[in-house]
N, C-alpha and C positions, 0 to 999 in steps of 0.2 A: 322887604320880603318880596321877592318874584311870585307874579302872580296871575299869571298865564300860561296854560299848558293849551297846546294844539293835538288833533290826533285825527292820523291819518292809517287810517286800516283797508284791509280786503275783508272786513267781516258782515257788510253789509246791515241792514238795520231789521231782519227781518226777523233775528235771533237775537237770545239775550245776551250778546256778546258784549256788546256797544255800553248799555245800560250798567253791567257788571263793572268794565272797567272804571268808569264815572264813580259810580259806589262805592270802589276801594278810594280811589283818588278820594273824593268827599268826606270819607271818614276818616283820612291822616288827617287833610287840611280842607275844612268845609267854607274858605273864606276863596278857595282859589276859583277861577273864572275859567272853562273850556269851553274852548271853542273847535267844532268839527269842520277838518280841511274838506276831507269825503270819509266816506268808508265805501264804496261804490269802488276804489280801485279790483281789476279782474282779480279772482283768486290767484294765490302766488306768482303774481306777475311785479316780480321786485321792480324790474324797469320802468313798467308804468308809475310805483309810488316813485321811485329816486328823482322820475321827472315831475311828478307833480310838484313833491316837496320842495324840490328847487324853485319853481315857478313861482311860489309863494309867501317863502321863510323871511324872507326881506322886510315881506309886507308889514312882518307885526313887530310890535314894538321891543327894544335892546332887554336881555334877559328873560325872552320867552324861551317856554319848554315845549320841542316838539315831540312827542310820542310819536313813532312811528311802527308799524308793526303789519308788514309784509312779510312771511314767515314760515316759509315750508319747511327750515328745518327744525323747528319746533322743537326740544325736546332730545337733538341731537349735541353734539360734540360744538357746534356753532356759538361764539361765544355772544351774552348780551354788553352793549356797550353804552356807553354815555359819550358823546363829542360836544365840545366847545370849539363852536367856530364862528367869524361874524358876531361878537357879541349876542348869541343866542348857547340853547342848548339843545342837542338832539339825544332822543335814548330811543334805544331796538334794538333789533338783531345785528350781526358783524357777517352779512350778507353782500353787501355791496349797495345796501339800501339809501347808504350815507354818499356814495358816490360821486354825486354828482354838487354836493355842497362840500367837498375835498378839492374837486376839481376848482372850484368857484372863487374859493377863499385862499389869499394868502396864504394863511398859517392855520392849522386848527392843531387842538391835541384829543385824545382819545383814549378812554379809561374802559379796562374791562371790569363789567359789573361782577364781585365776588363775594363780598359782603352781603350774607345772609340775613346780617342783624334789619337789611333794610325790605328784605321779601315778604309777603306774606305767607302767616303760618301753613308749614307743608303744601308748598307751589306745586300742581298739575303739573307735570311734563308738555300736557296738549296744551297749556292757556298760560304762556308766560306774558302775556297779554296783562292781565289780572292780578298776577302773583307776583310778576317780576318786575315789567315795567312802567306799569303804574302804580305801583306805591315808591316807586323809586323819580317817577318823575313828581311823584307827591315831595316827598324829602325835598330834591331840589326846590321846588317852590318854596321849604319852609326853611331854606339856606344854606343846607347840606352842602358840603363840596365836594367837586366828583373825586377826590382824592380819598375820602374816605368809604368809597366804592368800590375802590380794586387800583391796580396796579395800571401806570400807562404803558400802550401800544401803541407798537409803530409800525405795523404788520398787516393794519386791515384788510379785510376782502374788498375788491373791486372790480368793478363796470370797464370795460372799455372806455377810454377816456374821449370826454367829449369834444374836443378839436379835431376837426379834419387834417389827415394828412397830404402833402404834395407829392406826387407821382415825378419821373422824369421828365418830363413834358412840361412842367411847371403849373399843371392841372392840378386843383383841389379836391381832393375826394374827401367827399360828406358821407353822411346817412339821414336817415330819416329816422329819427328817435322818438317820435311820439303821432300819432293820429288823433286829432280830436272825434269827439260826437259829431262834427259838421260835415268830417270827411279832409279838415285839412290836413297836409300832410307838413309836421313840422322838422324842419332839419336841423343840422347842427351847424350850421354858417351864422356870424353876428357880422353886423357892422363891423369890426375889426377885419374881416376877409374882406370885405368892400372896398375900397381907395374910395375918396369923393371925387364923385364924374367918372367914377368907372362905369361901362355901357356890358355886364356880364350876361353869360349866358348858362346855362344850367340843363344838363342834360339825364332825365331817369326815365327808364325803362323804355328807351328808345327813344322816346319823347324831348324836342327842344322845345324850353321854354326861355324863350325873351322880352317879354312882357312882364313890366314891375309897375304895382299900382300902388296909391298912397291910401285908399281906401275898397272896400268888398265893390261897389255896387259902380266902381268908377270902369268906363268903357263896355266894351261888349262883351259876351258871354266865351266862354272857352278858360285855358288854364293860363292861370300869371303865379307871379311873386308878390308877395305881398311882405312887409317884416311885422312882424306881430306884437303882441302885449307883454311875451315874457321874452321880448330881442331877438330870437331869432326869425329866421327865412325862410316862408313856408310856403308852401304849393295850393293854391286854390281853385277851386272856381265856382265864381258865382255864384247864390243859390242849389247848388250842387254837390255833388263829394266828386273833389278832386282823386281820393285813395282807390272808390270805384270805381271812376275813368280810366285811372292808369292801370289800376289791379296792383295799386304799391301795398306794401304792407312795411312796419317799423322795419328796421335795416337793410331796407333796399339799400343799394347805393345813388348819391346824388353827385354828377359832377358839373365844377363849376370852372367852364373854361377861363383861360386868363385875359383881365379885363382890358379894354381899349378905353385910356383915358382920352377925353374930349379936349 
């Protein structure tokens, strides 16, 4: 029996939004264990969950079920889905909220939720949260296979895809896909765009950065590179918000000219 369900919402905790979905979940299967990623993501701000979710699916242990449910279209034509990918399971909306764990994993497949038998009675339009996809991530923990859910798709909605592209110049254009609470600004470059002993440079919003540190508080004050805890290449500086220095916000653009190995 899988027995861990994750959820990651924009519903924040100040409503009984949070506690509702937990309550369906608990009454299918009161043996399973949740655990809250955030609910603090902005409202309808899919990008922000598709990155957090990534950040973190890895962490928990093979046949966890991630609830996820960033979700303006609520109620619309948007279908709800279940994905198996990475030995895990994701269910929510077919938003593009899966994104960026498509991108990540080899292979996944992807089931549109249709199966009524598995909703709760007479599901809100506004709270498929409650109705749809938590008693549906309830089922999966008690062994349900997403095949008895709905039909697979091959069709998903999606994000702009997270590898940077090369320009003619043989320049790497990035973005900046997420800002933390610190103020960093984190981009879409891993190690894999690095060579080892490359000596890179990175250039956004006018701004050249050549400085790359191995730690926050290493050297002196102003903006560097740092690589971070979920891989990628982010923009810092010290004790500071790097995003309000620059005035970046998520999709800036970041380039990274082509390295001179040592």
């Amino acid at each position: 029996m899988r027995s861990v369900i994750t959820l990651l919402t924009d519903f924040g905790t100040a409503d009984y939004f949070v506690a509702a979905v937990k309550g369906v979940i608990l009454t299918i299967n009161p043996h399973v264990s949740i655990v809250d990623l955030t609910h603090e993501i902005p409202p309808q701000d899919i990008e922000s969950g598709a990155f957090t979710l990534l950040t973190c699916y890895r962490d928990f242990p093979p046949d966890t079920i991630h609830m996820a449910v960033v979700d303006p279209g609520v109620g619309s034509l948007r279908r709800p889905v279940v994905v198996r990918a990475g030995h895990h399971y994701f269910v929510g909306p077919d938003n593009g909220l899966f994104s960026y764990v498509y991108d990540s994993e080899t292979s996944h497949k992807t089931f549109h939720i249709a199966n009524d038998e598995y909703f709760r009675a007479d599901p809100s339009p506004t709270f498929h949260g409650r109705d749809i996809f938590g008693p549906v991530a309830a089922a999966l923990s008690k062994g349900v296979k997403p095949r008895k859910l709905g039909p697979r798709i091959f069709d998903e909605v999606r994000l702009a895809p997270l590898s940077p592209v090369k320009n003619d110049k043989g320049k790497l254009r990035g973005r900046i896909i997420h800002i933390d609470r610190f103020g960093n600004c984190i981009t879409n470059f891993t190690r894999a765009h690095l060579p080892n002993g490359a000596q890179p440079e990175l250039r956004v919003k006018r701004k050249v950065i050549r400085e790359f540190r191995q730690f926050f508080a290493e050297g002196d004050d102003g903006l560097f590179a740092i690589w971070g805890s979920a891989g990628f290449l982010e923009l810092a500086i010290n004790g500071s918000s790097a995003a309000s220095t620059l005035g970046a916000h998520r999709g800036d653009t970041v380039v990274l000219q082509p390295p001179t190995v040592n």
